[in-house]
N, C-alpha and C positions, 0 to 999 in steps of 0.2 A: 549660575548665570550663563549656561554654556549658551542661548539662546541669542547672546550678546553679539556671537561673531558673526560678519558678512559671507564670508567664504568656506566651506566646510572640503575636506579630501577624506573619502573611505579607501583606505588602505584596503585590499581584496574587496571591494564593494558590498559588504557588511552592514546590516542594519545596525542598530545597539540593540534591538530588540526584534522577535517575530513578526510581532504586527506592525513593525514602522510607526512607533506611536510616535517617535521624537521626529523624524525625515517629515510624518505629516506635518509637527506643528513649524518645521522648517517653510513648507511649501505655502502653511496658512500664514507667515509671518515675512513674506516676500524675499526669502533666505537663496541661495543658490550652492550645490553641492555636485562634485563630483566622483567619477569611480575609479580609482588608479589598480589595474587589477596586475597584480607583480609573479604568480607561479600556477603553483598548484589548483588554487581556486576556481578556474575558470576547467580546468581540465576534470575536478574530480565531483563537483559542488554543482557546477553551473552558473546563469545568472542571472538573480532576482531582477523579475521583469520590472518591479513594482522601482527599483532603485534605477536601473536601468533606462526604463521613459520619463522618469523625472528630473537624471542628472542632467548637469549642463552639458558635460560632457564624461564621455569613457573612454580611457586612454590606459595600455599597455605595454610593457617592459619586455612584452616575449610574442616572439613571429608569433609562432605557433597558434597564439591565440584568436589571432586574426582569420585561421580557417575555421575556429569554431563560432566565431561573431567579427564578421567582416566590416561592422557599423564601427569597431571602436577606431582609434588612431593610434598610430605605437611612438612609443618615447622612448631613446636609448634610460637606460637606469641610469639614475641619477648616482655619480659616486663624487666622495668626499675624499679630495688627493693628498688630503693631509699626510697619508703613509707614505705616500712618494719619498717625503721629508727622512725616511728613515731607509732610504733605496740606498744600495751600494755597487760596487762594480767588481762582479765577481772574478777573480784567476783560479779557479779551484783546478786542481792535477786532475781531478778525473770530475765529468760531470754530474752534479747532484741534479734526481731527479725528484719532484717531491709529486704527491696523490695524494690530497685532502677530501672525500669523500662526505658529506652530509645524508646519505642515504646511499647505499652499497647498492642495490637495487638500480636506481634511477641511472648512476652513474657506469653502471658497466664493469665496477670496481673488480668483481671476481675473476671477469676474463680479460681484465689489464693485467690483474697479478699475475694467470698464466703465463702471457703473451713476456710478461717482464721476469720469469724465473726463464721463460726460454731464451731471452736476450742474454741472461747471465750466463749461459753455457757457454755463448759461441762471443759474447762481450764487456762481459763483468769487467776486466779491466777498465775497463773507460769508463764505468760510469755508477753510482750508489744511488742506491733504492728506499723512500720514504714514506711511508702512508702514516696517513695522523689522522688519527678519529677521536673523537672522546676527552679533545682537548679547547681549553678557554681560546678565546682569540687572541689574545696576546700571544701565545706559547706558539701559534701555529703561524702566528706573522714571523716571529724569533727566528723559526726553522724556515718557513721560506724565503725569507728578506737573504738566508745562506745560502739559496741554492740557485740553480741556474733553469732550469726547464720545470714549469706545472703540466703535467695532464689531468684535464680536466674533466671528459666524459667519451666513451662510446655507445651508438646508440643513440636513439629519442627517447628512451623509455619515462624519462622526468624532463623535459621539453629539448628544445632546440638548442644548440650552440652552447654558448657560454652566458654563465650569470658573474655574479660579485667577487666569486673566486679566482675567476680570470683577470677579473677589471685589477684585485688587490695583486696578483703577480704583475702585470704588467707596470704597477703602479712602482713595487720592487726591485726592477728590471729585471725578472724572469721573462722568458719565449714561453708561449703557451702553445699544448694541442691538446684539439677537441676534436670534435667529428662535428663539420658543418655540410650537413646536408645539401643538394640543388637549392630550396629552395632559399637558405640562406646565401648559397655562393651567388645568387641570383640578386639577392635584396642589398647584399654586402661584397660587390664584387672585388673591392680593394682592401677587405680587411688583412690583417698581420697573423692570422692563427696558423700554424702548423695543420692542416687536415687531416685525423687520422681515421681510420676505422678498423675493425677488426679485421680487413684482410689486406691491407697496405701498415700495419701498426707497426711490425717491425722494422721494413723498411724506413718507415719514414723517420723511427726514434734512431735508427742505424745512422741515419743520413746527418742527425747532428750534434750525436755524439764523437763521430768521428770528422767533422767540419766545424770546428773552431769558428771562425766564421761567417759559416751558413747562422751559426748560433747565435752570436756577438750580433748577425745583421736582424733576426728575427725579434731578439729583446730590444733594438732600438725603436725600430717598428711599432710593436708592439706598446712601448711608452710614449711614443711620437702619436701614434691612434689614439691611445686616450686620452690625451691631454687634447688632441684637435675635436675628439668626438663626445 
């Protein structure tokens, strides 16, 4: 009976099928649907014209996607603060830093890990090092909800800024950095992110590992943003 409902949402704006057999009999049955397009989809796929002039609307979770179809409208991601509920406040003696990575590629991950074996020469004291791949969500909230800083990405190579991984630290009270590009610093000129990139990375993980803090004020920030945004 799926014909039943008023309102339809395509996650990545996905037909259920090639030919749009089902979106037609929407369109013949005076149905309305929309395109929520969230990553990859838009960057690697494109997008079906055919769902595209029919929705009501098409709305996206990621800047980026707005220079490749400037028609849609962007929606912060919707996140679910229930994790907050399991946030704590960290004193750890040296700072934990965690790198949760869903694609090594996208994320910059290889040339974080150098940049963070070079940290460890001249700063290993102060701080321990965590990458978690290949792990359920539970296990990888466990390990963050313990630690104090996520880095999240350098690089555009898998889109802009930050996604879910940041929203669930800051939901933890971890500080996060990422690499927000001009055009983000532009759309989000008040956000709470640390900004890193490959040629400030050390510096700026320098700056709050050794500023208590500088650290303490970016995790509040950071859960203060996403509870307002």
């Amino acid at each position: 009976d799926l014909l039943s409902y008023d309102f339809y949402i395509y996650e990545t704006g996905t037909p259920l099928s090639r030919d749009f057999y089902f979106e037609k009999k929407l369109l013949e049955n005076n149905k309305k649907f929309m395109n929520w397009y969230i990553g990859l989809d838009v960057r690697t796929r494109g997008i079906h014209k055919f769902m595209d002039e029919n929705a009501t609307k098409s709305i996206t979770s990621e800047l980026d996607h707005l220079t490749l179809n400037p028609g849609m409208e962007f929606m912060f991601l919707p996140f679910n603060n229930k994790v907050s509920e399991q946030s704590i406040s960290n004193c750890n003696e040296k700072v934990q830093i965690i790198h949760s990575p869903r694609n090594r590629a996208y994320k910059g991950t290889d040339r974080i890990l150098e940049l963070i074996d070079e940290l460890k020469l001249s700063h290993g004291n102060l701080f321990d090092f965590h990458l978690l791949e290949n792990l359920i969500f539970d296990e990888v909230i466990e390990v963050k909800r313990k630690c104090d800083l996520l880095i999240e990405q350098i690089g555009d190579s898998g889109g802009w800024g930050y996604g879910s991984n940041s929203l669930e630290a800051f939901a933890l009270g971890l500080a996060v950095a990422t690499e927000m590009n001009e055009h983000y610093e532009k759309f989000l000129p008040d956000h709470p992110f640390i900004n890193i990139n490959e040629d400030n990375f050390k510096e700026k993980i320098i700056e709050v590992i050794e500023d208590r803090e500088l650290l303490n004020r970016k995790k509040r920030e950071g859960n203060e943003w996403l509870k307002k945004t």
